[in-house]
C-alpha positions as CSV (number, residue, x, y, z in Angstrom):
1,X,-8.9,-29.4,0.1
2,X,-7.5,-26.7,2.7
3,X,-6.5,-23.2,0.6
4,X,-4.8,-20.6,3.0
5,X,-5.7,-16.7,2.9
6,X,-2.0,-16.3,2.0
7,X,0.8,-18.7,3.1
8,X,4.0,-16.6,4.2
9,X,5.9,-19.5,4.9
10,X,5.0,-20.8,1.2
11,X,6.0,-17.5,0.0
12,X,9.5,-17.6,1.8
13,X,9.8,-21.1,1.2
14,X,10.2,-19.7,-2.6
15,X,13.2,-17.9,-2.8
16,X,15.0,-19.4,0.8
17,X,18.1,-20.3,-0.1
18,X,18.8,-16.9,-1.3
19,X,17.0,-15.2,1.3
20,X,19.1,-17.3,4.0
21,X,22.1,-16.4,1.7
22,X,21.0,-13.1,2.3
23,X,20.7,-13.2,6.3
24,X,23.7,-14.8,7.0
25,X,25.9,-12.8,4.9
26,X,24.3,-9.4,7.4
27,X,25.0,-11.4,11.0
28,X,28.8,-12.2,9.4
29,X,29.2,-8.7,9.1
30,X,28.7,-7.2,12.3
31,X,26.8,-4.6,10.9
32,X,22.8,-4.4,11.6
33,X,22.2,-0.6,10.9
34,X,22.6,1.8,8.0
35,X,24.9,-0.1,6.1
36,X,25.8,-1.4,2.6
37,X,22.3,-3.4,2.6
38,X,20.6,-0.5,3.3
39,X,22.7,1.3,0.6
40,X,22.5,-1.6,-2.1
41,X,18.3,-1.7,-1.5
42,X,17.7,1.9,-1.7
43,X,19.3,2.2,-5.0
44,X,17.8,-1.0,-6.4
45,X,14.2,0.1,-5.3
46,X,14.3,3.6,-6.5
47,X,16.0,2.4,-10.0
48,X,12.9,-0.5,-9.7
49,X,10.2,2.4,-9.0
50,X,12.0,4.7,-11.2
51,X,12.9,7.7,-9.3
52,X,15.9,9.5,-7.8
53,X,15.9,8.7,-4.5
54,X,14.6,6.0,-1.8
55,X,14.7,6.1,1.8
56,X,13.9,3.0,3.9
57,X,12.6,3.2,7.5
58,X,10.9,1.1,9.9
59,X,7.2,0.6,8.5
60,X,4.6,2.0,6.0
61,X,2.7,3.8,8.2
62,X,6.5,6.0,9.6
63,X,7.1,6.3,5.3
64,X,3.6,8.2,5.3
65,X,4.6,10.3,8.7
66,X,8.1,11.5,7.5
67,X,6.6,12.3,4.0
68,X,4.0,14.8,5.8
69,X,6.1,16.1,8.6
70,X,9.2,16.3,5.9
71,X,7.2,18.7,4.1
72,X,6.2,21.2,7.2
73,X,9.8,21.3,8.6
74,X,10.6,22.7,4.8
75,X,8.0,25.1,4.8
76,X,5.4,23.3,2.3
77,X,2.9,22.7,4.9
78,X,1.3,23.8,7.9
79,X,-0.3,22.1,10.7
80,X,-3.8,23.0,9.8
81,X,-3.6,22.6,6.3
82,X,-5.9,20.1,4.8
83,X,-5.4,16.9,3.0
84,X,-7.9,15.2,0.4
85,X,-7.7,11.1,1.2
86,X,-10.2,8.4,0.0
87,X,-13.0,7.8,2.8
88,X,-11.6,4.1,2.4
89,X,-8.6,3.5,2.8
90,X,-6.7,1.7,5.7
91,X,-6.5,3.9,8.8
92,X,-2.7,4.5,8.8
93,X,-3.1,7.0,5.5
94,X,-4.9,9.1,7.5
95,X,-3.4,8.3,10.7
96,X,-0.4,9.5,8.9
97,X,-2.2,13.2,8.6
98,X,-3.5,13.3,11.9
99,X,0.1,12.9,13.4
100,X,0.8,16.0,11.6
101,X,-1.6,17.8,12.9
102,X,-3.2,18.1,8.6
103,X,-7.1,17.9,8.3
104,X,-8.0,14.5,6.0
105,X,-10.9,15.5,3.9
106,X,-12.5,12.4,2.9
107,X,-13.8,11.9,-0.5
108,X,-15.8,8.8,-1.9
109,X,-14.6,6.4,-3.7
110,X,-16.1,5.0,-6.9
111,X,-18.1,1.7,-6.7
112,X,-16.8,0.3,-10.1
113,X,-13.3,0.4,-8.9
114,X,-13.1,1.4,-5.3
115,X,-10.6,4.2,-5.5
116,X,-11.3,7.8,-5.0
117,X,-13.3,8.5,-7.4
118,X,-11.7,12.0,-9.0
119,X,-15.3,13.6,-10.1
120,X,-15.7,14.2,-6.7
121,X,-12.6,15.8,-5.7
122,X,-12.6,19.4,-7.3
123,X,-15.4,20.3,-4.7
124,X,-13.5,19.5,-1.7
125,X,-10.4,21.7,-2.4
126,X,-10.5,24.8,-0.8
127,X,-8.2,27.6,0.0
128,X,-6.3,25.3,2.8
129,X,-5.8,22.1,1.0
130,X,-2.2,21.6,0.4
131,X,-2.0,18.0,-1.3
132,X,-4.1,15.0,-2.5
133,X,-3.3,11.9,-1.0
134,X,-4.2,8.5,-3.4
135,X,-4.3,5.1,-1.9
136,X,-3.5,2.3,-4.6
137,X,-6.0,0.1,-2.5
138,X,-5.8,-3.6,-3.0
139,X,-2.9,-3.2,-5.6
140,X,-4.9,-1.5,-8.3
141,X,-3.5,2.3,-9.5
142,X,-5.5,4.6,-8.1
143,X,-4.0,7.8,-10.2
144,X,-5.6,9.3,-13.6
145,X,-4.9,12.2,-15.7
146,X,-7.9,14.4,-14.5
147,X,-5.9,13.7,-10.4
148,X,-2.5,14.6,-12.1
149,X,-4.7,18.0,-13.8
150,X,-6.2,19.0,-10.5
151,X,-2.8,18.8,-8.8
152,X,-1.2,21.5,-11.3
153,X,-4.5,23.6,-11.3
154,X,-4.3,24.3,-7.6
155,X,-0.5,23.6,-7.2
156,X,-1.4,20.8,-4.6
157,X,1.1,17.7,-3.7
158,X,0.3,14.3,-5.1
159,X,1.7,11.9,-2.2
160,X,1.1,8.2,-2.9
161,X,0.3,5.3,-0.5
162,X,2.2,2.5,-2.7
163,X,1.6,-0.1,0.4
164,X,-0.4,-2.8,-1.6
165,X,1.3,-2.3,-5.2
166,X,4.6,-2.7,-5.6
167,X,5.1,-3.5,-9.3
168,X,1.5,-1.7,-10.1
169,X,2.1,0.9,-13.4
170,X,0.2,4.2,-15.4
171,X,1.0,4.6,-18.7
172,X,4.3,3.1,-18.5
173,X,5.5,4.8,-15.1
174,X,5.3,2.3,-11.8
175,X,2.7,3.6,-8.7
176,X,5.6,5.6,-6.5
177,X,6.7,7.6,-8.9
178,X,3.8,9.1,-10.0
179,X,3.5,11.8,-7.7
180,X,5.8,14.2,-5.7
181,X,6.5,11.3,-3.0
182,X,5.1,7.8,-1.9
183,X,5.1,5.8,0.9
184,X,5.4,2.1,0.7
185,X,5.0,-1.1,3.1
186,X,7.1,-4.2,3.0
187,X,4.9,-5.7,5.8
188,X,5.4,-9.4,5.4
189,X,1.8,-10.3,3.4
190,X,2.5,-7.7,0.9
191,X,3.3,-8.1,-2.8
192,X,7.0,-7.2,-1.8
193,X,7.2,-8.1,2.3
194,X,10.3,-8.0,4.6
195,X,10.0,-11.3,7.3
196,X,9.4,-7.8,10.2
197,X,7.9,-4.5,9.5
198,X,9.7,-2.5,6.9
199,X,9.0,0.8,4.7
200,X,10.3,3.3,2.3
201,X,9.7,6.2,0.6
202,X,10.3,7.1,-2.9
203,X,10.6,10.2,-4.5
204,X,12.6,12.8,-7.2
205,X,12.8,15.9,-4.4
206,X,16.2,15.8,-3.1
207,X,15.5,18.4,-0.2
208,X,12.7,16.4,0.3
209,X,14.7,13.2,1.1
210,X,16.9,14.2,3.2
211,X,15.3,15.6,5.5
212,X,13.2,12.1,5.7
213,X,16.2,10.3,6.2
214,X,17.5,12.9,8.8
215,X,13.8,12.9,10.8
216,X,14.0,8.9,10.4
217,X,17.4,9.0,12.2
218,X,16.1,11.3,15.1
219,X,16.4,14.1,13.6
220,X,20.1,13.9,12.6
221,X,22.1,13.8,9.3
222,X,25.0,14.0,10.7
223,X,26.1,12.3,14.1
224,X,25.2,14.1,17.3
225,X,24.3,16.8,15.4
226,X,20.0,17.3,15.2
227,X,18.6,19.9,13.2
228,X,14.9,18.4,13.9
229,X,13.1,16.7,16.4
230,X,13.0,13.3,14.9
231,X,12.6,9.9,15.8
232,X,14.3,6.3,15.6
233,X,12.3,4.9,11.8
234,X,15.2,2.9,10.6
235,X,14.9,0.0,8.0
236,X,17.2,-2.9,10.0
237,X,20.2,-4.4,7.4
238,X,18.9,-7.8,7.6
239,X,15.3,-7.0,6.4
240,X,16.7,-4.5,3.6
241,X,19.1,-7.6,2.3
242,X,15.7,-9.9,2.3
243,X,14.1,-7.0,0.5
244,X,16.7,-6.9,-2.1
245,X,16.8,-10.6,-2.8
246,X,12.5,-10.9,-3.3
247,X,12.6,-7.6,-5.3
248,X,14.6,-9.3,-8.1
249,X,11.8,-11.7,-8.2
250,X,8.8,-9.3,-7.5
251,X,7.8,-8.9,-11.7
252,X,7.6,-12.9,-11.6
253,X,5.4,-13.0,-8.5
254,X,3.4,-10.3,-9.8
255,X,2.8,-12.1,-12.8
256,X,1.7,-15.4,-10.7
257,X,-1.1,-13.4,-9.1
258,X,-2.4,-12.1,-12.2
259,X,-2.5,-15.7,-13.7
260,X,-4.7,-16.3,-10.8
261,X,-6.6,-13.4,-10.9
262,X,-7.5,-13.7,-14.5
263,X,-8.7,-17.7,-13.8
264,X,-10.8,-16.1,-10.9
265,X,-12.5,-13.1,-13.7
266,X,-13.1,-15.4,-16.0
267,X,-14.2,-18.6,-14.0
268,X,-16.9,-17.1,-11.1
269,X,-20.3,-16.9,-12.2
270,X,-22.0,-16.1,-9.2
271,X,-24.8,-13.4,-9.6
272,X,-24.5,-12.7,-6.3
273,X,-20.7,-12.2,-6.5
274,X,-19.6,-8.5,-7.7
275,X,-15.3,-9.2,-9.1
276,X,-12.9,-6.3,-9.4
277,X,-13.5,-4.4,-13.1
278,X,-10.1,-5.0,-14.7
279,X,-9.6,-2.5,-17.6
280,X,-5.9,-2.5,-17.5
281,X,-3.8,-5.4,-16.0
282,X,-0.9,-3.3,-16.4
283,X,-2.6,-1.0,-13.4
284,X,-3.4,-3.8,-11.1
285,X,-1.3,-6.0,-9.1
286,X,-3.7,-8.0,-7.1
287,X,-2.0,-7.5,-3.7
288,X,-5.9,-8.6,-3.0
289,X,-8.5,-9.7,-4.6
290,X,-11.8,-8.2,-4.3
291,X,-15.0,-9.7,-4.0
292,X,-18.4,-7.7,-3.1
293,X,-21.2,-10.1,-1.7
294,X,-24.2,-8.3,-0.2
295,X,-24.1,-11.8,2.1
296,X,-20.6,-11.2,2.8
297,X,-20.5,-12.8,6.0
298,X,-22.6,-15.9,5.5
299,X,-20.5,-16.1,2.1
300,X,-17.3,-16.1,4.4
301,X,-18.5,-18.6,6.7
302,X,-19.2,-20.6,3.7
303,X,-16.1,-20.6,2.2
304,X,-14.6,-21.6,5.7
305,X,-16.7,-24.2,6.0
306,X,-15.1,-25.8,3.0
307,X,-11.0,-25.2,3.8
308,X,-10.7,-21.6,2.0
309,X,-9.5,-18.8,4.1
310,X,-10.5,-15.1,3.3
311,X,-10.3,-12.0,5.0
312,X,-12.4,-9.0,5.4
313,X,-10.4,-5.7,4.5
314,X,-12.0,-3.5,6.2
315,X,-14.5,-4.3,8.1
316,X,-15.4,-0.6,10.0
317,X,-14.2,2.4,7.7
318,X,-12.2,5.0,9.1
319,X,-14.9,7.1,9.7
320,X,-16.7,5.0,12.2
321,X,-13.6,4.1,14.5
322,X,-14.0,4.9,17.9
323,X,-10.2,6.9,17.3
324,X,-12.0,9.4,14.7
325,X,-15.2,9.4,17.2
326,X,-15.7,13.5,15.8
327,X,-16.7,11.6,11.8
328,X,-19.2,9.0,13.7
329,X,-22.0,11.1,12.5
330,X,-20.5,11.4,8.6
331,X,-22.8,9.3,6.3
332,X,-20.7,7.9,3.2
333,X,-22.9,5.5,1.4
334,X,-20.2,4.1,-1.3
335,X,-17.6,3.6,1.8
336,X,-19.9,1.8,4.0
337,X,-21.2,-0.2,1.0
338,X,-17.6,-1.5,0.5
339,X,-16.6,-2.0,4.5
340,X,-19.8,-4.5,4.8
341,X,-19.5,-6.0,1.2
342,X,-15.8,-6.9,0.6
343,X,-14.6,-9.9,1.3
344,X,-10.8,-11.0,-0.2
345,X,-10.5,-14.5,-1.5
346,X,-7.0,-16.6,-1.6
347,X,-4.6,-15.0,-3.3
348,X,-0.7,-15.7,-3.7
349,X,2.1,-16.6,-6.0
350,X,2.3,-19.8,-4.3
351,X,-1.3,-21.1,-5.3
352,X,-2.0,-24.2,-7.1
353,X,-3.9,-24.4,-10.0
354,X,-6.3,-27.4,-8.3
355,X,-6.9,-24.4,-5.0
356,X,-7.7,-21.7,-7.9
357,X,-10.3,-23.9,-9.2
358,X,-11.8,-25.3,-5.5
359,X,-11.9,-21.5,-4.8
360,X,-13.8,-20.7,-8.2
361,X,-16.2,-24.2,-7.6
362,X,-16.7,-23.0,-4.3
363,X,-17.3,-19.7,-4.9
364,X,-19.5,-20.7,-7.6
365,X,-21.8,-23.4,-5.0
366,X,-22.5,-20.5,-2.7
């Protein structure tokens, strides 16, 4: 038996009629750009996430930019100014800070759930630190009450990366809306993917907004007319009508993966095998799920050997990329535990419940 990583074309083969529906009805129109698509996803996101405003762009990584630069053109930041981010997250969170000429201050995550862990992030807050950044890493929320306290303490932003959780939830209120803004991927292997790169960000500041949407459309809110320096970041009418049509069916896919995820908790018994430590299954989406394997690679090889794909995310931290050579020195035990320990196992609305169990027996053989 052969059980892809994550079959896009099994994913899209779901919902294609309404997603070719959908494509048509945007080349008929003769309008590709900033249209009613655009209009009709940004108000059905942001009433999805359940905050006042959305505003798509090209990818994940610009959503993250325009939230950071957004806030220095009004005055909230400074280039300089520092910015606590988990030690392991994907490189374009703190890509995103670099670009803006921010300091990331990396904290470590905890082992038991492998988000920042927040005992550790009082000490790092100093006199220049102007936000906290949380990453809701392989679709689990990242946020808790003591993040939300230290925010108000020191009057801090709270910017979420959404890109792995779209549907993920806190105490009744959905990851991207749990801070002051959020940036989210729709890059085609995520919970909610365009068929192209795609983004958004969501968020209740209205001055905030628009300048994102004016710095996403170089610079300009109103033609010819540029009151920043901006840049072209716009989310194309034929991905934002996909968008719309796999967002009314995101709760059911959600739901798929968790099916999966909870035959996966319950069914691997491998003492060598370390599984994600699921509290609340209302905070976790499973974007990805986590394994830890101190044999991570021969376990991968393994599991190739008998027709399972997996992937390694990430396999060099942040910290030790040749981009960020000024951290090579910067020992951070827990971070480097998890780079050369995880390993991600099938996961997808579109599995079968004979590849779940192959994947569990396998898993289970190693």
């Amino acid at each position: 038996m052969t059980v892809p990583f994550l079959s896009l074309k099994d994913v899209t083969a779901k919902y294609a009629d309404e997603i070719h529906e959908a494509a048509l009805r945007v080349i008929d129109s003769g309008w590709y750009l900033q249209g009613k698509e655009n209009e009709r996803f940004e108000a059905d996101y942001a009433r999805y996430i359940g905050t006042k405003y959305c505003v798509g762009c090209a990818n994940g990584l610009d959503a993250l930019v325009w939230i950071f630069r957004a806030y220095i053109e009004l005055g909230v930041m400074k280039p300089g100014d520092e910015v606590i981010v988990p030690a392991n997250t994907y490189i374009a969170t703190i890509l995103a800070i670099t670009e803006n000429g921010l300091v990331p201050v990396l904290v470590e995550p905890s082992i038991d759930t492998l988000q920042i862990d927040d005992r550790l992030i009082e000490a790092r807050i100093t006199p220049k630190t102007k936000a906290i950044t949380i990453v809701h890493l392989y679709g689990r929320c990242a946020y808790t009450e003591k993040i939300g306290e230290l925010c108000k303490k020191y009057n801090l932003k709270l910017i979420e990366d959404n890109a792995q959780a779209h549907g993920c939830m806190f105490g009744g209120v959905k990851t991207g809306a749990l801070g002051d803004a959020a940036g989210h991927s729709f890059y085609p292997g995520k919970n909610l993917g365009a068929l192209g790169d795609a983004g958004a960000v969501t968020t209740n500041d209205e001055a905030l907004a628009k300048a994102i949407r004016s710095l996403a459309n170089y610079g300009s809110a109103k033609k010819y007319v540029f009151q920043y320096c901006g840049r072209n970041s716009r989310l194309d009418e034929i991905q934002a009508a996909i968008l719309d049509v796999k967002l009314k069916h995101l709760d059911e896919d959600v739901a798929l993966r968790k099916a999966v995820a909870r035959r996966y908790s319950e069914g691997i018994k491998n003492p060598k095998i370390t599984l994600p430590k699921v509290a609340d299954w209302n905070a976790h989406v499973f974007h990805i799920f986590t394994v830890l394997c101190e044999d991570r690679d021969e376990l991968q090889k393994y599991l190739e050997s008998k027709g399972i794909g997996t992937n390694i995310h990430y396999p060099i931290p942040p910290h030790k990329q040749e981009c960020y050579k000024e951290w090579n020195g910067k020992s951070l035990p827990v971070t480097e535990k998890i780079h050369a320990q995880e390993l991600s196992i099938p996961m997808s609305p579109c599995l079968t419940d004979e590849q779940v169990q192959h994947v569990i027996d396998c898993v289970n053989g190693f």
